[in-house]
C-alpha positions in Angstrom: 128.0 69.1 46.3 128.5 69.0 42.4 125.3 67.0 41.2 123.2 67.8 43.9 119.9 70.1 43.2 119.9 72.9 45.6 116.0 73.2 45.2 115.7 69.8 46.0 117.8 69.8 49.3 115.2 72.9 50.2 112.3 71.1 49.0 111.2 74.3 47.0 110.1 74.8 43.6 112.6 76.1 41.0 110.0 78.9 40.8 110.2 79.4 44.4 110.3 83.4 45.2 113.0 84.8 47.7 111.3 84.8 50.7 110.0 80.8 50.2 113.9 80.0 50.0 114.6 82.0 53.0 111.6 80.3 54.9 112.3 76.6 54.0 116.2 77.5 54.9 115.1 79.1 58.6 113.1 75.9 59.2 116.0 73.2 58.2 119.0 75.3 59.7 117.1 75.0 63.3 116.2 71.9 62.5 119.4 70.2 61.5 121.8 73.3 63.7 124.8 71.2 65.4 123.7 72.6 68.8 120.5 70.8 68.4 122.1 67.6 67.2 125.2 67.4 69.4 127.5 64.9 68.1 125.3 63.6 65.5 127.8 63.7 62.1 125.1 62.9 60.1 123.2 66.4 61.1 126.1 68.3 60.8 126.1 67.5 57.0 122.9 68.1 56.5 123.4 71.6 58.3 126.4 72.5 55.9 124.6 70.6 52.7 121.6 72.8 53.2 123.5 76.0 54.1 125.4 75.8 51.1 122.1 75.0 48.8 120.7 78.2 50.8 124.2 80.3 49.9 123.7 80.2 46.0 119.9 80.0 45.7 119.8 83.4 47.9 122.4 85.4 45.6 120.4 86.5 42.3 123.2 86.0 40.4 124.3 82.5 41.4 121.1 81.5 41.5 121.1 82.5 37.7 124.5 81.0 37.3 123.2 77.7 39.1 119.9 77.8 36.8 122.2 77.8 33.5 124.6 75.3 34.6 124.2 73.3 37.8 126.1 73.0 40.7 129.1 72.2 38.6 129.5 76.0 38.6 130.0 75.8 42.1 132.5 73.2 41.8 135.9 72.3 41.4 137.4 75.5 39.2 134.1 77.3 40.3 133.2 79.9 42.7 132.0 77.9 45.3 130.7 79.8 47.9 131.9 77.8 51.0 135.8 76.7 49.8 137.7 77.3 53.0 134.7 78.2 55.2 135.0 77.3 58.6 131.7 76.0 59.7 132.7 75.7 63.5 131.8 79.1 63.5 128.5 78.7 63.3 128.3 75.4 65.4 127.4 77.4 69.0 130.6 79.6 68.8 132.7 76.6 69.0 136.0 77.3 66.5 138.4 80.4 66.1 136.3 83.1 64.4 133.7 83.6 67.8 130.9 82.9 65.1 131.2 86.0 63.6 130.8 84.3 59.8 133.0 86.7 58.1 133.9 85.3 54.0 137.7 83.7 54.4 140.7 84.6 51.4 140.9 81.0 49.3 144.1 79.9 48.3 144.4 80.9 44.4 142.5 84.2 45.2 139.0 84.8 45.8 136.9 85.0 48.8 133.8 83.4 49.9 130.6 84.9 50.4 130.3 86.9 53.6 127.4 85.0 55.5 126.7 87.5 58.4 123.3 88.5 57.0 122.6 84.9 56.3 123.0 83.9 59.9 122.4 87.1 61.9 119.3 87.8 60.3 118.0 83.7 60.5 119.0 83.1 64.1 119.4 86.6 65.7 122.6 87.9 65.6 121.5 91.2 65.0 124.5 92.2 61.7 127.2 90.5 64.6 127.1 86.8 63.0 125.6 83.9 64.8 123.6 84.2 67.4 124.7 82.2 70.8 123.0 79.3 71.7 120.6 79.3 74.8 122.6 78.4 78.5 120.6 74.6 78.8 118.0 75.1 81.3 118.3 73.0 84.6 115.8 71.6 86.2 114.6 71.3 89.9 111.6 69.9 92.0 110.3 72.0 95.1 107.5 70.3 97.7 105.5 73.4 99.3 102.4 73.3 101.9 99.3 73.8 100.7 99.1 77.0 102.4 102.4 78.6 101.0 100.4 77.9 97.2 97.5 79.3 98.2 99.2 82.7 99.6 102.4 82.6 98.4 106.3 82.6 99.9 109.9 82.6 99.1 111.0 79.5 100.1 114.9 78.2 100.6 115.8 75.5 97.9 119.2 74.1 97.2 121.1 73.4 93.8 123.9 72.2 93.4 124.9 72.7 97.1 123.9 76.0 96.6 121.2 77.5 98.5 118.8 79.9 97.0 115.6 82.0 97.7 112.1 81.2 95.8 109.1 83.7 95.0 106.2 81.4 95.5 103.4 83.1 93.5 99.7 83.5 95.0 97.5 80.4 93.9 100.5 78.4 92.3 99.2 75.0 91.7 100.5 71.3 91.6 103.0 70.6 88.9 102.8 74.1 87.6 106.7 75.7 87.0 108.2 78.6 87.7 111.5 80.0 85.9 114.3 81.8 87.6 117.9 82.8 86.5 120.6 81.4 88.4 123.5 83.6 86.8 123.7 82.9 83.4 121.6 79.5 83.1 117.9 79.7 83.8 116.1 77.5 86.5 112.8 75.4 85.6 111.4 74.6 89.3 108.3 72.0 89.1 106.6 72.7 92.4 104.9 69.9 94.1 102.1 70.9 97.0 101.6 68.7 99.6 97.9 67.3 100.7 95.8 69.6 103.6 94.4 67.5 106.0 91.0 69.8 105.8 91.3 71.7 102.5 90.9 70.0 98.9 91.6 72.4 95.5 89.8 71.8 92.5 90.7 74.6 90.7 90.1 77.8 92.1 87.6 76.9 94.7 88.9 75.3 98.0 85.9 72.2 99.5 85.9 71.6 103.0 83.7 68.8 104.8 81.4 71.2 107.9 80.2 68.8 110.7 77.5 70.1 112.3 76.0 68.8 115.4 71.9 67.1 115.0 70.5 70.1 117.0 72.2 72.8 115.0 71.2 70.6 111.8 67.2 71.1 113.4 67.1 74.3 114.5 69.7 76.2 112.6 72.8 78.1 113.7 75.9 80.3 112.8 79.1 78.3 113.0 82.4 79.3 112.6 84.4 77.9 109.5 88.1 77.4 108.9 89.2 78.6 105.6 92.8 79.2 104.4 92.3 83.0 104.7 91.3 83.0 108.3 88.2 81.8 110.5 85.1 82.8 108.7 81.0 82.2 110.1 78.4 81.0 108.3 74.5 81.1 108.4 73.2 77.3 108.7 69.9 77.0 108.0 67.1 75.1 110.4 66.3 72.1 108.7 69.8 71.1 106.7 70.6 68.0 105.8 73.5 66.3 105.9 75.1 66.7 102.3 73.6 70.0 102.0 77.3 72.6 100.6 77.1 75.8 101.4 79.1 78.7 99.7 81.5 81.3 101.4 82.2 83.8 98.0 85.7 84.9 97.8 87.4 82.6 100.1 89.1 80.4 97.5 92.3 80.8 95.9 92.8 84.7 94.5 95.2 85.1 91.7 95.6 87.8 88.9 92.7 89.3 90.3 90.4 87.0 90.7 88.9 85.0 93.9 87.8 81.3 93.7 84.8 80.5 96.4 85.3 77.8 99.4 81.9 75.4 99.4 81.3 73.6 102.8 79.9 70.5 102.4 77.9 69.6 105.9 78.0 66.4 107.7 75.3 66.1 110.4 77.0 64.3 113.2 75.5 62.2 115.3 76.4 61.4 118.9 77.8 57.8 119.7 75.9 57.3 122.8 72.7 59.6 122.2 70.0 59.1 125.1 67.0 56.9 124.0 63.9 59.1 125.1 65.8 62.1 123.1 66.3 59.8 120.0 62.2 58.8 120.5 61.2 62.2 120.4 63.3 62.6 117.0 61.9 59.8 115.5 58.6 60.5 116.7 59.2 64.2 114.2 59.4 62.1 111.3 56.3 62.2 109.2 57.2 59.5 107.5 60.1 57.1 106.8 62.8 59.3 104.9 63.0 56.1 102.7 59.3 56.3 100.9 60.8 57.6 97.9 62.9 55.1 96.9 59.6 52.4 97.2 58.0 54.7 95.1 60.8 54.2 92.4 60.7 50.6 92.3 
């Protein structure tokens, strides 16, 4: 590293206070950290290029040392503070030392700097050294019924041959995850929810189409309605059209306390083979044509 300015390979200022170094250091070490580059040589260098920079600049006296007569100091016949150092300790545990980061006796005496409170306090190894790196997560898909989102369920899904038990949480949605541990490496599960043939979501409310029959549409009438709680009734009013929706408050999808609403949309229905002195006398109750309005607007 003899030539090379340490405050440049941190991109701080030469006036940089402590804590700026540490910062910028935290920032490129995760960046540029082995485990995060895995077989890229180029990374690695960068890792041990910038931990070295960070090694002098965070000792007040090498900094000084550095500051009076470069990295020369740190050279050959200098104290450099990573002669000997084993950096495979610090690559995800990977080497001899279990990544505890202990300084190492150089040949012709002398020992490097001890970099446990480097590491440990950067990347959380709590005094030990460096922290472990993360199990990779896995990743799985699971196809549900509507209903099981809309209530909830522990469903059966297999990994790796493996068969395990799912919580389905109340009111999970399509494409939302959910993240279990399977022994030591966690689980990312993207559920998938298949279509209801009655039922459509949009967000917490549930719409449903209601046919009603003509005569009910006329007169009025209570009329049972599905919803994914349970059969519920609801007040039509004489009168309705078809296109009218209705609202039945709480009957949507309830997570973390709250309730969505289920709207009914109503669709008159009209017989296929209705008798012709009945339809007469409905056409005869039209005051008008139900189509003036739109003459009016041209």
């Amino acid at each position: 590293m003899a030539g090379k300015d340490y405050y440049e390979i941190l991109g701080v200022k030469k006036t940089s206070a402590e804590g700026e170094i540490k910062k910028a250091y935290r920032e490129l070490a995760k960046k540029y950290h082995p485990d995060k580059n895995k077989g890229n040589k180029e990374a690695e260098n960068r890792f041990k290029e910038i931990s070295e920079a960070y090694a002098v600049l965070s000792d007040k006296e090498k900094r000084a040392q550095y500051d009076r007569l470069g990295a020369e100091a740190f050279g050959a016949g200098g104290a450099n503070p990573f002669a000997g150092f084993d950096f495979s300790e610090f690559m995800g545990g990977r080497g001899s030392g279990g990544g505890r980061g202990r300084g190492r006796k150089r040949s012709g005496g002398g020992t490097t700097m001890d970099f446990t409170d480097i590491f440990g306090d950067l990347f959380g190894g709590g005094g030990g050294g460096f922290a472990q790196p993360e199990p990779q997560e896995m990743q799985a898909e699971l196809t549900i019924d509507f209903r099981d989102a809309i209530l909830g369920s522990t469903m059966s899904l297999q990994v790796n041959g493996e068969s395990m038990k799912v919580k389905i949480p109340e009111g999970i949605g399509e494409g939302q995850k959910i993240r279990v541990k399977r022994g030591d490496t966690p689980l990312q599960i993207t559920i998938h929810v298949r279509p209801h043939p009655l039922f459509e979501r949009r967000g917490d409310d549930i719409h449903i189409e209601l046919p009603i029959t003509v005569g009910e549409a006329i007169r009025g009438a209570e009329v049972e309605v599905p919803t994914i709680h349970g059969p519920s009734r609801i007040r039509v009013p004489a009168g309705t059209q078809s296109g009218r929706t209705m609202r039945l408050s709480g009957k949507g999808v309830k997570r973390k306390g709250t309730s969505g609403d289920q709207y009914c949309r109503i669709v008159v229905h009209v017989p296929p083979a209705a008798a012709a002195d009945a339809v007469d006398a409905i056409e005869a109750a039209y005051a008008e044509s139900p189509r003036a309005n739109l003459k009016a607007t041209l």
